[in-house]
C-alpha positions, 0 to 999 in steps of 0.5 A: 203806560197807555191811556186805558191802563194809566186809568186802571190802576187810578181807578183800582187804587180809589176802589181798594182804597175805599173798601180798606176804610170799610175794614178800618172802620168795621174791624179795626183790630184785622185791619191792624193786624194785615200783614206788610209782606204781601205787598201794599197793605191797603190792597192786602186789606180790601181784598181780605175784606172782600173774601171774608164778605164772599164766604159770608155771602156763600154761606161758608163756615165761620171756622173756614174763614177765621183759618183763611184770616190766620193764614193771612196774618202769617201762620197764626194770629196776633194774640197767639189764637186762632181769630174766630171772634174776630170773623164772627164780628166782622160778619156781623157787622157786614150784616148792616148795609155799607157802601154799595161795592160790599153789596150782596150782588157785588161781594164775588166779583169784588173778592175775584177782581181784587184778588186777581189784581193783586196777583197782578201786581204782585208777579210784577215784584216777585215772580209768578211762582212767589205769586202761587205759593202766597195763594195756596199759603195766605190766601187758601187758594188752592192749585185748582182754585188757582187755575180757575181763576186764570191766575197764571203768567200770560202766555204772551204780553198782553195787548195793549189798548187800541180804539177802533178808529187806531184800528182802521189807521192800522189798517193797509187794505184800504188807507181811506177807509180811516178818513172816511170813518172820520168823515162820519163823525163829523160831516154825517149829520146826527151821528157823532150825537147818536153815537153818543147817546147810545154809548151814554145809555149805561148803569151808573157803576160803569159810568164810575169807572173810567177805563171801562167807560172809554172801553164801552164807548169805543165798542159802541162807535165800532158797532155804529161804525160797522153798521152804517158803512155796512149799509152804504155798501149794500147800498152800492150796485157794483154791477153800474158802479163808476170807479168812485162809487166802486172806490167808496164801496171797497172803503165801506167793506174795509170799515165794515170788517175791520169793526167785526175785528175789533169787536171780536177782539175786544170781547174774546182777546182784550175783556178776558184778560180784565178782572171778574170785577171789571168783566161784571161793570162791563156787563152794564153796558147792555140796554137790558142790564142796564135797566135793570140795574136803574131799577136796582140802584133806586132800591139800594138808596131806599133799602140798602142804606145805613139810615134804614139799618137791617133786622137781625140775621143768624151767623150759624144754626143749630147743626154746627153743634152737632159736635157736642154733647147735648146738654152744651149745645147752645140753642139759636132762636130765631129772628122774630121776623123769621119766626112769624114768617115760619109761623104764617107758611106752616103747615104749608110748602111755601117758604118766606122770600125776602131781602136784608140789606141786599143780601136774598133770604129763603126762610122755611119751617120745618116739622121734626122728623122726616123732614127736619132730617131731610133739611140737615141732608139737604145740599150736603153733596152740592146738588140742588133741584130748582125750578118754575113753571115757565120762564115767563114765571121765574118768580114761583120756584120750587127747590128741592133734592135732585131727581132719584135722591131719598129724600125728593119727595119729603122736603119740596119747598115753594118760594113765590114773589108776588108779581103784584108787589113791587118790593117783592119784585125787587127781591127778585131783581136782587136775587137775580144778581147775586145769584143765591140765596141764603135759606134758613130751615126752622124748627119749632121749640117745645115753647111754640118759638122758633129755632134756626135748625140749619143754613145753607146758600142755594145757588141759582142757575144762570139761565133762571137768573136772566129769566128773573130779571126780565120778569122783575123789569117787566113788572116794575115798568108796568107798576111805573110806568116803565120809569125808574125814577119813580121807583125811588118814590114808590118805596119811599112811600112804602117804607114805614108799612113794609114787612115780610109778605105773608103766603098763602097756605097753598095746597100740597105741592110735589114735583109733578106740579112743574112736568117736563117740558115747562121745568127747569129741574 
């Protein structure tokens, strides 16, 4: 086992091992009831617990998971009935902030990397083919599910870590050239502390796993390397050029393409085959990303922690009755901080964006008739209308039905963070990781209270994303002065006055506000 592996699977034993104590303390009865036939139990834990975090997050029915928990535990639950209660619960306990991995932003990536790591370990005891059988009949993965995930038997051993100067030492082109790429290190003055410096600029979550940190560190010596010898070499006018010279420029040329190489390999060979978990860490090492993600962290510890604790949010709505005859249909008020922003935007388009412990919120009124219909079709096939003006401005969005459905004229929703707020902004720095948002449609009651109608999660495309995080981080450097250490501070002092912000009432809104060609829609 080499180095980077060795520190792989220290590195997944902590982190699994950390996300099974969050089960043990939250739902200590599923906790008790993980299965020891799956292979190692606190493994088998974390990842249930992350995959029942992912439905929450993806807003899938609670009968789903509470069938993905009964299959788990072997066909039927403990107590002989089916472990709904216990979903319910655990959701709701996941509701309130807890340690940073279960963060909205990093519940997919988690649930993919664990589930795709224990099907790694798994086929080295028992077998590919025990290994797919046991997806499709505890852990609810279907064939297709199974193949996109790329839980498959390599199609050859996989390769083993290399640096980049092993790289150049394996190298028969031209066997100086590793010498002279030690050379750069070490006699070449400020670039071993160049080097360093740019390798070091990176989020902390990549910084805490080590085997990916070496890995980042290695691309960046590549890049530096490749860069300097390529400029040297330019540097070389071959046609006046003494043998040495000629010598010193067939060794740049080999440095030169043997970083390209490795680099390639690295991002289309090596990375691939790493987990979603560890392909999202390294996705940190970015100088965007991780600016980004400065500014993220400084608002989980203000926002995201238990000491502030998180309003009350609905497991389900009202639709999830429609089974049932009327009079035993429960009723679902709403919150009272969804209920006074429904109250504030009605009779407007706008909606009610807002954040709850790392977890984006869309709140929207709507009226009964047409449009209380329309919100109970609304996604029912998966198709969503989503857009803004410009790039420029990711953070007014219209979303709506797809062009040419029934309903694209009747429900036309408007959500905007102010670009003046700097907690609004960093809603929409949430936003753009996670990657969607759960709305809520509420409909007025006989009383004037609120009721939650029905809740889907929309998801937001990838290109609408980045664009929402580089106005997030455009906005906050300017109110921090392009320091997020002060962020911290900011919000700090923001905290005991925050709420939900109040919209506009706005003026009627359809979807020729946002024509071709400035739309995403």
């Amino acid at each position: 086992m080499d180095r980077v592996e060795a520190q792989r699977a220290v590195w997944f034993v902590s982190t699994y091992g950390a996300v099974a104590e969050v089960l043990e303390t939250l739902a200590p009865e599923v906790s008790h009831r993980i299965p020891d036939d799956l292979g190692p139990r606190r493994l088998v834990a974390a990842t249930a617990l992350a995959r029942l975090a992912q439905m929450d997050g993806e807003g899938q029915e609670s009968e789903v998971a509470a069938d993905f928990l009964e299959r788990l535990y072997g066909g039927m639950s403990y107590a002989g009935e089916r472990p709904l209660q216990e979903v319910l619960e655990l959701w709701t306990a996941l509701r309130q902030p807890t340690v940073s991995l279960l963060h909205a932003w990093w519940r997919e990536p988690l649930a993919e990397g664990l589930l795709a790591f224990w099907a790694e370990r798994r086929a080295e005891s028992v077998g590919w083919n025990r290994v797919h059988a046991e997806l499709r009949e505890r852990w609810s993965v279907d064939t297709d599910g199974i193949w996109r995930r790329g839980l498959m038997p390599p199609e050859e051993e996989r390769d083993g870590w290399t640096g980049v100067l092993e790289a150049l030492d394996a190298s028969a082109a031209d066997p100086r050239a590793a010498h002279l790429a030690r050379m750069f290190l070490t006699r070449l003055d400020g670039f071993a502390d160049e080097v360093e410096t740019y390798a070091s600029e990176r989020a902390d979550d990549l910084a805490r796993a080590p085997h990916l940190d070496h890995i980042h560190r290695m691309k960046c010596l590549a890049e530096a390397l490749g860069s300097v010898a390529e400029g040297n070499r330019q540097a070389i006018d071959l046609a006046d050029a003494s043998r040495e010279d000629a010598e010193l420029h067939a060794s740049l040329t080999e440095i030169s393409r043997v970083a390209d190489r490795y680099l390639a390999w690295v991002d289309k060979t090596f990375v691939p085959e790493l987990t979603p978990l560890e392909r999202a860490l390294l996705d940190l090492g970015g100088a965007d990303a991780q600016r980004a993600d400065d500014y993220l962290q400084a608002y989980a510890r203000v926002w995201c922690v238990p000491e502030v604790g998180a309003p009350d949010t609905p497991l389900f709505g009202e639709e999830e009755f429609v089974g049932l005859k009327a009079r035993e249909r429960p009723d679902v008020p709403a919150p009272s901080w969804m209920a006074g922003g429904a109250s504030r935007t009605r009779g407007s388009q706008f909606g009610v964006p807002w954040d709850v412990a790392s977890q984006p919120w869309w709140v929207y009124g709507v009226e009964a008739g047409l449009p209380s219909a329309a919100a109970l079709r609304f996604k029912e096939d998966g198709a969503v209308r989503m857009g803004c003006r410009s790039l420029d401005e990711a953070h007014d969005l219209l979303v709506g039905f797809p062009a040419g459905h029934p309903d694209e004229r009747t429900l036309v929703m408007r959500f905007r963070y102010a670009d003046d707020d700097l907690l609004a902004m960093c809603h929409l720095l949430v936003l753009s990781r996670v990657g969607r948002a759960r709305l809520a449609f509420l409909s007025p009651a006989h009383d004037r209270s609120w009721r939650v109608l029905r809740m889907v999660s929309v998801p937001v495309q990838g290109e609408l994303c980045a664009a929402m995080r580089r106005k997030a981080v455009v906005e906050l450097d300017r109110m921090t002065g392009a320091d997020p250490g002060k962020l911290q501070a900011l919000l700090e002092a923001d905290l005991s006055k925050a709420a939900p912000a109040e919209e506009p009432p706005g003026t009627s809104i359809d979807g020729a506000l946002f024509s071709p060609p400035d739309t995403l829609f």
